[in-house]
TORTORZA-727070 format. One record per residue (C-alpha): x, y, z; residue in one letter. Coordinates in steps of 0.25 Angstrom, whole numbers, plus 5000, padded with zeros to 4 digits. Each point is the difference from the previous one (the first is absolute). Example, Ala and Ser with C-alpha at 12.3 -4.5 7.8 and 13.67 -1.06 7.14 Angstrom:
TORTORZA-727070
504949825031A/500650144998S/
end
This chain:
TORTORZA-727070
555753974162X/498749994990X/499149915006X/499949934989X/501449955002X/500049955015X/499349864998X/501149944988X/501050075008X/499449935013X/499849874992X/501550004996X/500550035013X/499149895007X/500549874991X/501650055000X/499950005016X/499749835001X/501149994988X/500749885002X/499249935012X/499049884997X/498750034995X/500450154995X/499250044989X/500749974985X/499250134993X/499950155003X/498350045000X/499750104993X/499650075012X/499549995015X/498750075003X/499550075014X/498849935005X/499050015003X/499850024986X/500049924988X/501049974992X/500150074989X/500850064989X/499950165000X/500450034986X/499049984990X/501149984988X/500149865007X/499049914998X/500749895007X/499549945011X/501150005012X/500549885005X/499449985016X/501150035009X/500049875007X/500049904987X/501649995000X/499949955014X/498949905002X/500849894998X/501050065011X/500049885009X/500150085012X/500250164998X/499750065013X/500349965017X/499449875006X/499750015014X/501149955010X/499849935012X/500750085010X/501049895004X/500450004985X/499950114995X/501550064998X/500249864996X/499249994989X/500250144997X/501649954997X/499649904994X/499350064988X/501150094998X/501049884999X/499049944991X/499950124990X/501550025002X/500049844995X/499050024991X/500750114992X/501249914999X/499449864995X/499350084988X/500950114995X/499949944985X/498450025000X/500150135006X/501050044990X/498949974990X/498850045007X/500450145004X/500550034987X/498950125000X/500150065012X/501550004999X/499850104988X/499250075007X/500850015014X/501150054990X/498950124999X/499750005016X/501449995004X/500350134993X/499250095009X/500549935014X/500850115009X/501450005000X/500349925012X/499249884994X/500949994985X/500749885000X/501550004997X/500349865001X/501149944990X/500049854994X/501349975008X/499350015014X/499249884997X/500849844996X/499649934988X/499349885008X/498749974999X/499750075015X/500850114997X/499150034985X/498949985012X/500450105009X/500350094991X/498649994996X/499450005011X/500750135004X/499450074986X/498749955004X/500050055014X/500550154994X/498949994990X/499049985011X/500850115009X/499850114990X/498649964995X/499650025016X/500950145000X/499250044989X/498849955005X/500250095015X/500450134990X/498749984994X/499349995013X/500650135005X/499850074987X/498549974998X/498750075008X/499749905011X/498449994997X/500649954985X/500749895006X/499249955008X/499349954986X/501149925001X/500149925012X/499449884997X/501149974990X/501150015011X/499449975014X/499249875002X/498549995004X/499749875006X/498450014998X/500250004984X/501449905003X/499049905005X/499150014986X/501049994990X/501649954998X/500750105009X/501050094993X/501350065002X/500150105008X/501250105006X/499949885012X/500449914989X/501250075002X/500150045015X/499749855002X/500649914989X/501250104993X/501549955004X/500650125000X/500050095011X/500150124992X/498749974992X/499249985012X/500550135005X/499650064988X/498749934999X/499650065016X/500650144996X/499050004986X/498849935011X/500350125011X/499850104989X/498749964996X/499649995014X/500650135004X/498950115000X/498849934997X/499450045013X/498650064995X/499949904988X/499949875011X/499150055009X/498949974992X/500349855004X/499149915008X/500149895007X/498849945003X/499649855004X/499050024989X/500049874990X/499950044985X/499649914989X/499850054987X/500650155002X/501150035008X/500050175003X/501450064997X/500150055016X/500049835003X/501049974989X/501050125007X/499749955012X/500549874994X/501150044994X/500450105015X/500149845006X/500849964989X/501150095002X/500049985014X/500249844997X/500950014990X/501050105007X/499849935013X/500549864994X/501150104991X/500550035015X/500149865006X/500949954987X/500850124997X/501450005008X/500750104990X/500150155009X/499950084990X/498849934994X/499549985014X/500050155003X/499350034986X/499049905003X/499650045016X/500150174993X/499149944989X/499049945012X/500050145006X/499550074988X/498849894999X/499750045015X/500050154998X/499049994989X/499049875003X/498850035007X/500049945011X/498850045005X/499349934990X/500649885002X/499849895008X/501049985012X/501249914998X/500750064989X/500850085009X/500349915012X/500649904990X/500850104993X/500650065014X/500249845005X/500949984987X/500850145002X/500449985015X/500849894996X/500950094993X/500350115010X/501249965006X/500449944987X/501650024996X/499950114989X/499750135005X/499350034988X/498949905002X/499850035015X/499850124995X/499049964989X/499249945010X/499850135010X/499450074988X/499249894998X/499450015016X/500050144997X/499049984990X/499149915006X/500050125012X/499750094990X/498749954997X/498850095001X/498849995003X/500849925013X/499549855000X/499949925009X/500949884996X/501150105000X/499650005015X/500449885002X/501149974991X/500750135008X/499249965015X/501049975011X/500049855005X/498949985009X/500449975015X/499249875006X/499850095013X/499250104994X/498749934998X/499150114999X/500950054989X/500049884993X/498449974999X/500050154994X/500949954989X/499349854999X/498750084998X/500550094991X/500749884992X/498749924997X/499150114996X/500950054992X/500549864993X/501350015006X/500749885004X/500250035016X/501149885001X/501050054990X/500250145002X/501250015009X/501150074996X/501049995011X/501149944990X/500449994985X/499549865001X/498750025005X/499149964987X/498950135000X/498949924993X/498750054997X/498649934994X/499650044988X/498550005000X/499250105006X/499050005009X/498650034998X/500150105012X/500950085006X/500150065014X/499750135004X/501450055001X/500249974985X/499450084989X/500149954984X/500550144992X/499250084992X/499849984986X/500449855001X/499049884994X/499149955010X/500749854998X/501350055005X/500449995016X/501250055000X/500050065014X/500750175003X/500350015013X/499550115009X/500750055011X/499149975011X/499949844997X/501550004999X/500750045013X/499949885007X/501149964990X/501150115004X/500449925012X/501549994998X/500950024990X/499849984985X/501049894994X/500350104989X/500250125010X/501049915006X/500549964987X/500350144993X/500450055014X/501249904999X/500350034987X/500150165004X/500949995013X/501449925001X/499849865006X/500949905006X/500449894993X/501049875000X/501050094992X/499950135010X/498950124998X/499449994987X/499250144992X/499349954987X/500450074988X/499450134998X/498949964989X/499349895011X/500050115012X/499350104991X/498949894993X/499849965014X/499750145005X/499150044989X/499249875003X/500050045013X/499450144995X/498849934992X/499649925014X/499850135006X/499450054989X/498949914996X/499949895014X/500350095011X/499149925010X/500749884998X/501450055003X/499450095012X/500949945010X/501349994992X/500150155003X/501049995010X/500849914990X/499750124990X/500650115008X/501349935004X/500249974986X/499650154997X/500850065008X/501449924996X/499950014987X/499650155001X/501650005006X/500549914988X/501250054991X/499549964987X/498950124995X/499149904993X/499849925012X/499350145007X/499350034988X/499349884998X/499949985017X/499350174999X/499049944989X/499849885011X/499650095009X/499250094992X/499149884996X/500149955017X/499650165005X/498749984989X/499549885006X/500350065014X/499250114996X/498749934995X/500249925012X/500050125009X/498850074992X/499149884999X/498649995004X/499749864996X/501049955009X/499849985015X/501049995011X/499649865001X/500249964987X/501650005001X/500250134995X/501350105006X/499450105010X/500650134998X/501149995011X/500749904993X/499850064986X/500750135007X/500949925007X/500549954987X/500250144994X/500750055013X/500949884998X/500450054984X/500250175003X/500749955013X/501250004989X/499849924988X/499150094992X/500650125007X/501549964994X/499449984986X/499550134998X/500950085006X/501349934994X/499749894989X/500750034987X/499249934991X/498750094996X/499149904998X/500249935014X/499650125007X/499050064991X/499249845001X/500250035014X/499450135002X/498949934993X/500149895010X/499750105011X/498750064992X/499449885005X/500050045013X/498449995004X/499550125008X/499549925012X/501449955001X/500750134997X/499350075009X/500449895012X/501550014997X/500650075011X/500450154998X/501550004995X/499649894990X/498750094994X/501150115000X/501249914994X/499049964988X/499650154997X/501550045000X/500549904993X/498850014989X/499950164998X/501649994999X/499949904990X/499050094990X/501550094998X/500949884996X/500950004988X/499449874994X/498650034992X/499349875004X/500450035014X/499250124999X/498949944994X/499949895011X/500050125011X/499150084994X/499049894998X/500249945016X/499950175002X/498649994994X/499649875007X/500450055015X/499150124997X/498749945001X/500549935014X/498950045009X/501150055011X/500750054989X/498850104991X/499850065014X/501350055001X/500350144996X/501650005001X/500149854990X/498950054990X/500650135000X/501749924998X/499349924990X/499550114991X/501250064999X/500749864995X/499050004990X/500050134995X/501550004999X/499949864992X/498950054992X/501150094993X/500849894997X/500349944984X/499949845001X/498650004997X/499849875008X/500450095012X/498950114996X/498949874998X/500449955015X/500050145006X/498650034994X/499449885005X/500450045013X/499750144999X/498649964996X/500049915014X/500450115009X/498950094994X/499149885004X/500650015013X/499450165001X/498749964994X/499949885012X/500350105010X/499050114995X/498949875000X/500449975015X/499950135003X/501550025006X/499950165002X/501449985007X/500749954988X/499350104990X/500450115009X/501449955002X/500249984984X/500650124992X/499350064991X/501350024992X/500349865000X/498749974994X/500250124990X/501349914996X/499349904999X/498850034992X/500950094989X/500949865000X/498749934997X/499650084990X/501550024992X/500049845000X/498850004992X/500750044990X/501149885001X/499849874995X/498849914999X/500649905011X/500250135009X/498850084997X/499049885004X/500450025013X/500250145001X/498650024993X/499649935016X/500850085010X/499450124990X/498649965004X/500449965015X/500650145002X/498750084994X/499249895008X/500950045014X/500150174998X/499550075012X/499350125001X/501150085006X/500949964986X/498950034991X/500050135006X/501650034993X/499950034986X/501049914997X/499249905004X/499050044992X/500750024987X/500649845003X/498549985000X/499850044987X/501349944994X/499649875007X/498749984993X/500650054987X/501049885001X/498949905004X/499250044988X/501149984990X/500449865006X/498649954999X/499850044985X/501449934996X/501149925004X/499949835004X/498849955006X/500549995013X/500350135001X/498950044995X/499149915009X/500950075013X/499750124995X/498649994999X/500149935015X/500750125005X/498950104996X/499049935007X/500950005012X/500150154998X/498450024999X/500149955016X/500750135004X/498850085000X/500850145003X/500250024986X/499450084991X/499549904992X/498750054993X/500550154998X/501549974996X/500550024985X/500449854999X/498749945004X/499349994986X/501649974994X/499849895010X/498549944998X/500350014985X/501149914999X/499549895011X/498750014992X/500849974986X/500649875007X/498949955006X/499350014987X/501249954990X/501149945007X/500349864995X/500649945016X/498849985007X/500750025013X/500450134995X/498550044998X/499549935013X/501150095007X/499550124991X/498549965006X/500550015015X/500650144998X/498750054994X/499249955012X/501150045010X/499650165002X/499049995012X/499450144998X/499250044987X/500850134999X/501149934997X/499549954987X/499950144995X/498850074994X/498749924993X/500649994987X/501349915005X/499249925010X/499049984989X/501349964992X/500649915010X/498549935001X/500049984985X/501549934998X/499649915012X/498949964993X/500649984986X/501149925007X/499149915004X/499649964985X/501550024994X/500449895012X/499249884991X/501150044989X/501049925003X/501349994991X/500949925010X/499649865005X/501050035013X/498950115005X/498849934999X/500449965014X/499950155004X/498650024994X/499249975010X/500750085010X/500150124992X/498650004997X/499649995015X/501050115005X/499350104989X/498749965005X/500550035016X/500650144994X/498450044993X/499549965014X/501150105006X/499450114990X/498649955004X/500450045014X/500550124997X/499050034989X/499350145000X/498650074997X/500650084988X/500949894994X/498649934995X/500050104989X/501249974991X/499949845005X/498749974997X/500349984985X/501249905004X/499149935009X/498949994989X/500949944988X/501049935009X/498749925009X/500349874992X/501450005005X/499950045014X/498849915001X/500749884997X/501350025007X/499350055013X/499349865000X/501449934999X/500650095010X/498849965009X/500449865001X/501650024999X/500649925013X/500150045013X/501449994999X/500350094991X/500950115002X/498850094993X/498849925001X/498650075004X/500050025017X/498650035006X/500650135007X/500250064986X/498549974996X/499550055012X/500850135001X/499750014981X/498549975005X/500050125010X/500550114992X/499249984989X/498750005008X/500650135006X/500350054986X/498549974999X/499550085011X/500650124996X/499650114990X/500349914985X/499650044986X/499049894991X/501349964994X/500849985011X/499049925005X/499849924990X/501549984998X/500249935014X/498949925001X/500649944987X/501550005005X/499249925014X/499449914990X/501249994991X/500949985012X/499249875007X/500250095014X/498749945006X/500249864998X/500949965009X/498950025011X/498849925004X/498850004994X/499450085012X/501150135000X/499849994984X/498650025001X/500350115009X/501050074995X/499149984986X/498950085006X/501050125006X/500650014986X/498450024995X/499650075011X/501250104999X/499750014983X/498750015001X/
end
């Protein structure tokens, strides 16, 4: 649609959507405008000025929500839908002539209302009394209303969400600009005040539509304490307008007792929550919205309850984790653990938590949290990155938290009871299937994103896990394996943790092993050696990649055995995403410490992969690469920790195997040759002397590096940046022939030429660390191409201030410092007669070393390539023996201009500069 066209046909859609209710506007506008700009009319043949949007309704006596007390509020609620109801009927003779207009022209928005929404209604179904003409009205309004909402949710979905966003403010209430001028309707004017259920379902569906997706567009709001006077910033007015919503829904909830509209309004409050900013909010929003939805979880319609679990599974889904989703979720504090509960009590009050409302033992527990912030908080809470200094929201971390995973979450008990069949008055009772899979998923979000507080509900977990692993219905293990993949995740980090001590609540490693003997005891064992259903046991061969390798490697011998069995068997399967799991789990295993070492699996799980590298579902040939790319990490790492026994042990035919599979893959897709670009370089990093002695090894060599340079000139920028990676890991192997093999100057050509050119800075930083990998100056070839190399290095510096896409100025800084650490690598290696062709360079080019020597000086400690003292020293050393020797004038003069250029001696005192100063003179002189 022209853009042009949105505003009229927004405008029309916004006054027929109030047709028929008190105070609805009696004109169409000529057209609603986004804000925050000025209303204007984009076509200059009209010189007309546009009518405000707001004039028809300024003298609507009340156009949005009042605030309810909470004793009244679905009291008052009804009784202003009564009202309209009564409202409609006493004036149907002025309505008749006030919505003359807008009846010709609902005539218009009528005809484009979806088939389900065309009325068919005949005279007859209505009497000829006054209260029948009045119903019959009523019924045209309500339609009318009901199929300007329809349009209005099309138009939602068909437009770009940044457009309308524009738009907002005509649909969705802001109570800073309600509070300076008449309030206005609203799509709450609807949800709140419209009599017919239909409408307001109409009016939530439109509301979550233009909620849904607006993730990035919101998380510039702010919600300061900050007052404003004159000028209100946009971020505050969103903010606003976030606490808005969260009213109106919440007092939507406690009035509406329809269950289909109920379930459209709670789905409508889960889209708001997966797309505010919580974290830049201050606390309350949340605890009031869970406090409200409890109330409906055990309600009669299944629908609704189930409504409500993906509402909790929203507010669990919260990232970054925040600390009053801590204790909404929190078990109920027991009075006996005191120690605990000052922890808590501590954490309450520096945080701005309410500490005597915070129990969650029972739906009718309120969970009520204070909405002011503190000026300070504790230690163990942290206010996220990038949010405004005023807000104090507090993201928990793990360590401040444990004390609060004493017992058993309410909602781990809640959606365990939904899962499993229960007693009841009427005999055992299972919840319909929808409930038992919501309340599994929001099971699977605890573990995800609030492990420490649901620590000790593991036992609960695992008797949960392991009945409804043996469940008939498939979806119930499919949706319990994702469970456990998210559960095994947490385990994981858990296990692998440095910032978590043994007193700090964590699980020790027995009990994270003992669990994972409890699931291959059968339950996992069964599911990949006789579930049916693909998916179930391709999640679960997922589920057991997750396996840490301290845990791994304290399982007992048949279990370490069953796992490998079960896994290398899996890489054959008949189902494709089965594979594809196995192969990936193949690729994790093999980096296991126990598991690299051992020559027998490292050499079964080669041969997996280089049967499945021949397979045609791409997505297999992708998994299989990434693992092969793994294993040839695994021979590199046992080269490094210098296992002879393993070296020895390994076939030099398997590694021929493996390297011509490389090699073939290069010619694959992108998505398989990033990864087979790594194992390539892995394997020339890994050959040994005694496979470098075959000539079939050699020619593989030759071949290898022939792929490499062809992947670095072309192809996606991650696999160019890979392969640029994997020649620098092959410069490591110093047994090859680097300086006097055929491909060397192929090689330093092409990595020159990206270094230089290459539009992705991480590509060219990549590019840099291969051209400062070669630790022997023959390896760079004859004078002329280390003259060569010297030059590109240089000019990449000044081409890496030309900067065409914003996105890599980020990388600027750290490209230009990994050029500069590779010219100090060419310093190092730098000899007598390469002065000759470099001097020029240095000469033209001593502005431009200069300046970046002198940022490279000062880059950060920390920085992967900043300048360390060890490389002065040992750059300092080699020239003053360069110095001492037999050197032309020239070449003299070249390297006390590439000292200078290269800011080499002012990293030292004033005392070793002086000397070092007088040994340069002395030696020149």
């Amino acid at each position: 649609m022209p853009s042009e066209n949105l505003g009229p046909l927004l405008a029309g859609i916004r006054a027929f959507m109030f047709h028929g209710l008190p105070g609805a506007p009696v004109s169409v506008p000529e057209s609603l405008y986004p804000t925050p700009l000025s209303q204007y009319d984009p076509s200059p043949s009209s010189p007309t000025k546009p009518e405000p949007q707001t004039n028809d309704e300024s003298s609507a006596k009340s156009g949005g929500p009042k605030k309810y007390k909470k004793k009244k509020a679905k009291k008052g609620a009804e009784a202003a839908r009564n009202a309209t109801a009564k409202s409609s009927q006493d004036k149907d003779e002025d309505e008749n002539e006030e919505t003359e207009l807008p009846k010709s022209r609902a005539a218009e928005s009528v005809s484009f209302r979806p088939n389900w929404a065309k009325i068919s209604s005949s005279e007859s179904e209505y009497s000829d009394t006054e209260g029948g003409q009045s119903s019959r009205l009523r019924s045209q309004h309500a339609k009318v209303r009901q199929c300007a909402l329809a349009c209005l949710h099309t138009t939602i979905k068909s437009i770009n969400k940044r457009v309308m966003f524009g738009y907002w403010s005509a649909f969705i209430p802001d109570s800073i600009a309600a509070g300076n001028s008449p309030q206005v309707h609203t799509l709450f004017t609807v949800i709140l005040k419209d009599p017919s259920p239909k409408c307001r379902m109409g009016a939530l569906a439109a509301l979550t539509a233009l909620i849904d997706g607006t993730k990035t567009l919101m998380a510039t709001a702010d919600d300061s304490e900050q007052k404003f006077t004159t000028f209100v910033p946009f971020s505050a007015i969103l903010a606003s307008t976030i606490r808005e919503l969260h009213r109106c829904l919440l007092l939507a909830l406690v009035s509406e007792n329809i269950p289909l509209t109920l379930t459209q309004l709670i789905k409508c409050i889960s889209t708001l929550i997966g797309n505010v900013p919580y974290s830049r909010m201050r606390p309350g929003l949340l605890s009031r919205v869970v406090k409200q939805v409890r109330k409906f979880i055990t309600y009669r319609d299944p629908n609704v309850r189930v409504a409500c679990l993906t509402c909790l599974g929203a507010v669990a889904a919260i990232q970054p984790p925040l600390m009053e989703i801590c204790h909404i979720i929190q078990p109920a504090r027991p009075s006996s653990h005191t120690s605990v509960s000052r922890d808590i009590d501590h954490l309450n009050v520096d945080s701005g938590i309410s500490s005597g409302n915070q129990s969650n033992s029972s739906p009718n527990t309120e969970n009520s949290m204070i909405e002011e912030s503190k000026e300070n908080s504790s230690p163990g809470v942290r206010t996220p990155v990038g949010a405004h200094s005023g807000i104090q929201t507090p993201v928990y971390t793990e360590g401040s938290l444990n004390a609060h995973a004493h017992s058993v979450s309410w909602l781990v008990k809640l959606c365990v009871r939904n899962v499993l069949p229960h007693t009841s008055e009427n005999g055992e009772h299972t919840e319909p299937l929808p409930v038992r899979l919501e309340s599994l998923q929001v099971l699977a979000h605890l573990a995800k994103g609030y492990f420490p507080i649901i620590r000790n509900s593991l036992p609960v977990l695992l008797d949960l896990i392991l009945k409804c692993y043996t469940d008939q219905d498939q979806v119930v293990r499919l949706h319990t394996s994702k469970l456990v993949d998210d559960l095994t995740q947490a385990l994981q980090r858990e296990v692998q943790s440095t910032e978590l001590t043994d007193s700090s609540g964590r699980l020790s490693l027995q009990q994270v092993t003992e669990f994972w003997v409890s699931l291959l005891n059968g339950a996992i064992t069964n599911i990949l050696q006789t579930e049916s259903n693909c998916a179930v046991k391709a999640t679960t061969c997922d589920c057991v990649s997750n396996i840490a390798p301290q845990v791994y490697a304290s399982l007992p011998v048949d279990k370490k055995v069953l796992c490998i069995t079960l896994i290398l068997g899996l890489t054959s399967d008949e189902d494709k995403i089965v594979r594809s799991s196995a192969l990936r789990t193949v690729g994790v295993f093999v980096l296991f410490p126990c598991l690299k070492e051992d020559v027998c699996f490292v050499a079964d799980a080669a041969n997996a992969i280089l049967t499945s590298m021949e397979d045609t579902c791409l997505n297999v040939r992708f998994k299989t690469a990434w693992s092969l790319a793994n294993l040839c990490d695994a021979l590199v790492m046992n080269k490094i920790e210098g296992d002879n026994d393993f070296m020895n042990d390994f076939s030099d035919l398997l590694l021929q195997k493996l390297f011509t599979t490389s090699i073939k893959a290069c010619q694959d897709s992108d998505k398989v040759k990033s990864n087979a670009v790594r194992a390539l370089g892995n394997i020339l990093r890994y050959l040994p002397i005694r496979s470098l002695a075959k000539s079939s090894f050699r020619i593989s060599v030759e071949n290898g590096v022939r792929a490499l340079i062809k992947n670095i000139s072309s192809g996606t920028m991650k696999l160019r940046w890979n392969a640029c990676y994997a020649v620098s890991n092959m410069f490591k192997n110093t047994l090859l022939n680097f300086g006097g093999a055929p491909w060397t100057r192929d090689l330093m050509i092409t990595l020159c030429g990206v270094v230089k050119d290459c539009k992705n800075f991480k590509v060219r930083i990549n590019a840099a660390l291969a051209l400062g990998s070669p630790a022997e100056r023959s390896h760079y070839g004859d004078c002329r191409l280390f003259a060569f190399v010297w030059e590109s290095l240089v000019i990449a510096l000044e081409t890496s201030e030309d900067i065409t896409d914003f996105a890599e100025f980020k990388y600027r800084n750290n490209l230009n410092n990994q050029i500069c650490t590779s010219i100090l690598h060419l310093v190092i290696l730098l000899q007598a007669i390469d002065l000759d062709l470099l001097h020029q360079v240095f000469l033209e080019r001593s502005q431009v070393i200069a300046v970046h020597f002198d940022r490279f000086r000062t880059s950060p400690q920390d920085s992967s390539s900043a300048l360390t003292e060890a490389d002065l020293i040992q750059a300092k050393d080699h020239l003053l023996t360069l110095l001492s020797g037999h050197m032309t004038e020239g070449q003299r003069s070249a390297l006390c201009l590439l000292q200078q250029l290269c800011r080499i001696d002012e990293n030292l005192n004033e005392e070793e500069r002086v000397q070092e100063k007088s040994a340069f003179k002395e030696i020149y002189d």
